[in-house]
C-alpha positions in Angstrom: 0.0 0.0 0.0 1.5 3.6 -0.9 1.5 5.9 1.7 0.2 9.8 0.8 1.5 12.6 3.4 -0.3 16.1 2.8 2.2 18.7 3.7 1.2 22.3 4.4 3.6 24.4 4.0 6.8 23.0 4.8 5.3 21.5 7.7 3.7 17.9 8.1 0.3 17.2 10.0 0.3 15.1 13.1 -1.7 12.4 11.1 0.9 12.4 8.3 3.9 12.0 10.8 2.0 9.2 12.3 1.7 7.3 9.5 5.9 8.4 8.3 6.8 6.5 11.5 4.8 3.9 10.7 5.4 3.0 7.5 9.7 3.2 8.0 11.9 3.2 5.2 10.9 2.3 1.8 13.0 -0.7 1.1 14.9 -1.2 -2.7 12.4 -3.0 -5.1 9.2 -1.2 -3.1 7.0 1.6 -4.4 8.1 5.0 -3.5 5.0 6.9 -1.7 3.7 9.6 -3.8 3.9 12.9 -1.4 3.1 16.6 -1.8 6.2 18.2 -0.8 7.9 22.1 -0.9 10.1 22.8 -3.4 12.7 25.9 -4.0 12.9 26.3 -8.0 16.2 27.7 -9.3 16.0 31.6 -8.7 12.6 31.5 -6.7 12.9 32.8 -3.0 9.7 31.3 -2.1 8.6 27.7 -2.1 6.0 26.1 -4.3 4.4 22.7 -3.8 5.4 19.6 -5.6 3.2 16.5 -5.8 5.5 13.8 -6.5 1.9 12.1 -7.5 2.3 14.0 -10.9 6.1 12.3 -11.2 6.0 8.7 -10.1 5.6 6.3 -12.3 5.8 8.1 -15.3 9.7 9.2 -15.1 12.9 8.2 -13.6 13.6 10.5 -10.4 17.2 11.1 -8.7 17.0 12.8 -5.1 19.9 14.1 -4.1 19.9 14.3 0.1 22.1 17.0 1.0 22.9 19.4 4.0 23.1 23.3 3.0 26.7 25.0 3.5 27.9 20.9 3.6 30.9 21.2 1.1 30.8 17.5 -0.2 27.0 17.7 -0.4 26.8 20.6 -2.1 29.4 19.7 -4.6 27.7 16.0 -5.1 24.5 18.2 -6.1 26.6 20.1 -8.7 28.1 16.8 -10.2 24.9 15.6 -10.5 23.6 18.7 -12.2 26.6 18.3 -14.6 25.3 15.3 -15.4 21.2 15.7 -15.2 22.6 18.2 -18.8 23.2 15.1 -20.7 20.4 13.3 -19.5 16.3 13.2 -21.2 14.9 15.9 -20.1 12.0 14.0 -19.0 14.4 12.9 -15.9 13.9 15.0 -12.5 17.2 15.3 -10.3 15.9 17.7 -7.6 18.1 18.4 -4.1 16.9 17.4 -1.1 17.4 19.7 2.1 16.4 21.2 5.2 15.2 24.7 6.1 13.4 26.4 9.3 11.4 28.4 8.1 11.1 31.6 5.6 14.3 33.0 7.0 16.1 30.0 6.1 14.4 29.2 3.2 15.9 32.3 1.9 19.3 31.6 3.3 19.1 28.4 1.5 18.5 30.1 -1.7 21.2 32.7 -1.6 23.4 30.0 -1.0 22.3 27.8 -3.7 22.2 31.0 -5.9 25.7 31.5 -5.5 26.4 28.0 -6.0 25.0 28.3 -9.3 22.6 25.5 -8.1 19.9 25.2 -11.3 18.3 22.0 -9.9 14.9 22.2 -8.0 15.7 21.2 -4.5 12.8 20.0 -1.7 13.1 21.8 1.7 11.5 20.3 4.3 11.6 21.4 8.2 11.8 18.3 9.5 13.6 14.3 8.4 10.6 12.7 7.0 11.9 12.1 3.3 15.4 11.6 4.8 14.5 8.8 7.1 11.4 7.1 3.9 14.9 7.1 2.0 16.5 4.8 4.9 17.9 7.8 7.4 19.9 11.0 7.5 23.4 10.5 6.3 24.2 12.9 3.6 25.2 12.8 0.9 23.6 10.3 -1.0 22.0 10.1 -4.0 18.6 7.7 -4.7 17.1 6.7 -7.9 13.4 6.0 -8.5 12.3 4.1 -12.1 10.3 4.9 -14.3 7.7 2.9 -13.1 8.0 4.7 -9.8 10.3 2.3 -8.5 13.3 2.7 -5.7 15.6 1.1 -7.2 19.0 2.6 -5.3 19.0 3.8 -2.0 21.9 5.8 -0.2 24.6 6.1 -2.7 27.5 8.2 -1.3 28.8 9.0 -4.9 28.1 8.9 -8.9 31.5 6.0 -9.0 30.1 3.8 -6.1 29.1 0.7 -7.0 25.7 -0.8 -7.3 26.1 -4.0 -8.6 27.0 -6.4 -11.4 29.7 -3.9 -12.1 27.6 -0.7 -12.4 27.9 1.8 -10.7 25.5 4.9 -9.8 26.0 7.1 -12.9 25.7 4.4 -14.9 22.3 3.1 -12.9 21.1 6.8 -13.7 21.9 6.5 -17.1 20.8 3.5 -17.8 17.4 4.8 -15.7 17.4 7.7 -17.7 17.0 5.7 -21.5 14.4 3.2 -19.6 16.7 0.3 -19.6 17.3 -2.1 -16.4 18.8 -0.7 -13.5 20.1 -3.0 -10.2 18.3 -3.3 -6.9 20.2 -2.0 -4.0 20.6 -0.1 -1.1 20.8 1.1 1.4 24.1 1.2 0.4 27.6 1.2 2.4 28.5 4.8 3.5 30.9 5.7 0.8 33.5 8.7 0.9 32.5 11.3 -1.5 36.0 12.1 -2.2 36.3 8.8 -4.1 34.6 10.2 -7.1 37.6 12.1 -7.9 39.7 8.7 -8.5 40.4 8.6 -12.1 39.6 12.4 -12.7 42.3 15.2 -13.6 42.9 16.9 -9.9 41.2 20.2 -9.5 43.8 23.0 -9.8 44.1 25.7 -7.5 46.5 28.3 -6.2 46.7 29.4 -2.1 49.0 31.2 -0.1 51.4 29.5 2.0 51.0 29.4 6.0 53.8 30.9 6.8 55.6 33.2 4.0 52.0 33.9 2.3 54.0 33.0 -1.4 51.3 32.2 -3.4 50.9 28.1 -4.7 49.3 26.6 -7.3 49.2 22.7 -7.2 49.8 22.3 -11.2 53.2 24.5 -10.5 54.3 21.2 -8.7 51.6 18.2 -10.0 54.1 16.6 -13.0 56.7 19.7 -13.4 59.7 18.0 -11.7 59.8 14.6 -13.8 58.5 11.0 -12.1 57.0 12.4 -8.7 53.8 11.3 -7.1 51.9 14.4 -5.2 50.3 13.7 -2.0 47.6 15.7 -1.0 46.7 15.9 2.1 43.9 18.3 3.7 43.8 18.7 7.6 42.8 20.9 10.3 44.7 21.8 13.7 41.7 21.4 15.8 41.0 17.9 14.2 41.6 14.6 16.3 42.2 12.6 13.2 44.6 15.2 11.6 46.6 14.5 15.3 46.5 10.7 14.8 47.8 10.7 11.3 50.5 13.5 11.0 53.8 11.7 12.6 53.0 8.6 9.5 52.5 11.6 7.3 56.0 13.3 8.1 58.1 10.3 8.5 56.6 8.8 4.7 57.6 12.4 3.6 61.4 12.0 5.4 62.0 8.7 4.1 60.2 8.8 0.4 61.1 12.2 -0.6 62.8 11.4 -4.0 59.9 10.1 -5.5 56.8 11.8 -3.5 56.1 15.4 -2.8 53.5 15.9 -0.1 51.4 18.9 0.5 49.1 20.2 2.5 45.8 22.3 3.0 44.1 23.7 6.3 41.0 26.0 6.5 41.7 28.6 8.9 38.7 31.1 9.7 40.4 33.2 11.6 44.0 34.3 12.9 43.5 32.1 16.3 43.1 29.3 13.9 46.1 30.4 12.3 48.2 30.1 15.1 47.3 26.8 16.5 48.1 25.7 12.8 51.4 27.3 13.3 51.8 25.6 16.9 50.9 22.0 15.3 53.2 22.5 12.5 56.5 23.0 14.9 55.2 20.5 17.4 54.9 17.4 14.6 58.3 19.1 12.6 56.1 19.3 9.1 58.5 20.4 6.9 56.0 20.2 3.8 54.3 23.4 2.4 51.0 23.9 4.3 48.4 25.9 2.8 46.0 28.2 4.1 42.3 27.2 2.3 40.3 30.5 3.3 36.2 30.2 2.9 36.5 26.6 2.7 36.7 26.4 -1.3 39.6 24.4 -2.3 37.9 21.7 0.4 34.6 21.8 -0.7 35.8 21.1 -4.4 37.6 18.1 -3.2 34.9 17.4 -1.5 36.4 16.7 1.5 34.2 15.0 4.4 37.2 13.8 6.7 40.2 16.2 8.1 42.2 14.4 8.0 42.1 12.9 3.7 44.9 12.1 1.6 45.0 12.5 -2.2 47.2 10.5 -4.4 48.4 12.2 -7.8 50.2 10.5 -10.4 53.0 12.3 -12.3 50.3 12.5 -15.4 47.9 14.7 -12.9 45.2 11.7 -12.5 44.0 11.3 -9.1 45.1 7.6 -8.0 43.4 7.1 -4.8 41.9 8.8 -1.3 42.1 7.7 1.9 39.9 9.0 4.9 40.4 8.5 8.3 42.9 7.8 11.1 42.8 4.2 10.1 45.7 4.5 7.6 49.2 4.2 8.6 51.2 6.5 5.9 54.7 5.1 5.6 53.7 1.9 4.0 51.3 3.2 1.9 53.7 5.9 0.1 55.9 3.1 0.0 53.3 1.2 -2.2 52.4 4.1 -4.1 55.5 4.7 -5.4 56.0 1.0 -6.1 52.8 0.7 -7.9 52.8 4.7 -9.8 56.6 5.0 -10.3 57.3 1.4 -11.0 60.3 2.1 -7.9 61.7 -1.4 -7.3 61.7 -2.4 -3.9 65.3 -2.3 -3.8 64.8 1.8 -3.8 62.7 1.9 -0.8 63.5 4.2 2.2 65.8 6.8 3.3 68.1 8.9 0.7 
């Protein structure tokens, strides 16, 4: 049985919340409910309603669960709208958010204005689509079929996959020209970062933390023959950036023939500066550190963990990302290097 919520507003009836609870996530291979929702067109300051009634079952639809002023959200949505321009038209990728009320409904749309957000994206007060698409974590994308459908639920990127060798922007695709599209979801959180694997890194030029000499990573990516770049974004105030820096520093002492490391911190304000100055001395990073101001260069490497680690090969391909404290760094530029460089083992360490 469908379940239909009447929302006024952006708010949801006690009845309709009810029934929300009840019903619970809408599982892969069920039929997604047909609601009346609140939607912010491109440009509009003020919502309009959308009955999904008029949608379902009569065209593929890709929701797009995001948090406003989220970097990696916000950047999935604008992947996706890259994409939704090669697409049918009669395929709906809308945003999905959250906003209390007018006043942030209109924060939410100078933000997506200067975004250059031209998707449709649903605003709701509360979690009620989140947790019908299987619960809050965002990003993550979810695609509806045709015939109205969930077919993949939870996607953390457009490169995870989603089975039989698929993966999502291929599922949309294949969504999009009414052809068969795998079952699954919720999916296994998946870094957003990862979509940049296989992708030419994202150029751009910061000042340095300490001299303020202006950087740009393509002055370094490739320029100095056979070199792999490490990436590496991190933040003083960050527990993980803590745990990880000493295997950071010591790959970067023993590896730096073939690897040149560098590094990227957003620092709001001059207190933030000087803890970042206080962290570098006290873990003896000898590796240019950049200063990331307003967040951009993170938000295009859609960056959800500080502490993450690009790879780049010499040819300015992004080789892989890794997230977390869970990496210890010294082995892993040692295998980078191996498997990039073609470095025998014989060349490992020190010199």
């Amino acid at each position: 049985m469908l379940l239909v919520i009447a929302v006024a507003g952006a708010a949801l009836g006690a009845a309709g919340a009810a029934a929300a609870a009840q019903e619970g996530p809408v599982l892969p291979g069920d039929p997604f409910p047909a609601l009346t929702l609140q939607v912010l067109s491109p440009g509009a300051v003020e919502l309009r309603p959308l009955d999904l009634a008029q949608l379902i079952g009569k065209r593929p639809i890709v929701l797009v669960q995001f948090a406003i002023g989220n970097g990696p959200g916000e950047a999935m949505l604008l992947r996706l709208q890259e994409l939704s321009s090669d697409l049918p038209a009669d395929v709906d990728v809308m945003g999905v958010a959250r906003a209390q009320g007018a006043e942030g409904v209109a924060r939410a749309a100078r933000r997506l204005g200067a975004l250059g957000v031209k998707l449709p994206v649903i605003m709701e007060e509360g979690p009620r689509l989140d947790l019908l698409l299987g619960g809050t974590r965002s990003p993550t994308i979810n695609l509806i079929d045709h015939q109205g459908i969930l077919r993949v639920s939870r996607a953390g990127g457009l490169k995870q996959k989603v089975g039989a060798g698929a993966d999502m922007r291929q599922a949309i695709r294949s969504a999009a020209a009414r052809g068969p599209v795998p079952t699954a979801g919720p999916l296994e959180p998946y870094a957003p970062a990862n979509d940049l694997i296989g992708e030419h890194f994202p150029d751009f030029k910061l000042r340095t933390l300490g001299t303020g000499e202006e950087m740009a990573l393509s002055q370094l990516v490739g320029t100095k023959g056979q070199r792999v770049t490490a990436l590496l974004f991190w933040h003083p105030d960050s527990a993980e950036s803590f745990h990880i820096m000493s295997g950071v520093v010591s790959g970067a002492a023993s590896y730096h023939k073939w690897i040149d490391v560098i590094s990227v911190a957003n620092l709001k304000d001059e207190q933030e500066v000087a803890r970042a100055k206080e962290f570098v001395q006290k873990n003896a990073m000898t590796f240019p550190v950049l200063r990331d101001e307003g967040r951009k260069t993170q938000d295009r490497y859609m960056v959800g963990s500080l502490a993450t680690m690009y790879f780049i090969r010499p040819d300015g391909v992004v080789d892989a990302v890794y997230t977390g404290t869970n990496v210890n760094y010294v082995p892993v530029f040692s295998v980078k290097i191996r498997r990039i460089l073609k470095v025998g083992k014989e060349y490992e360490g020190g010199g």
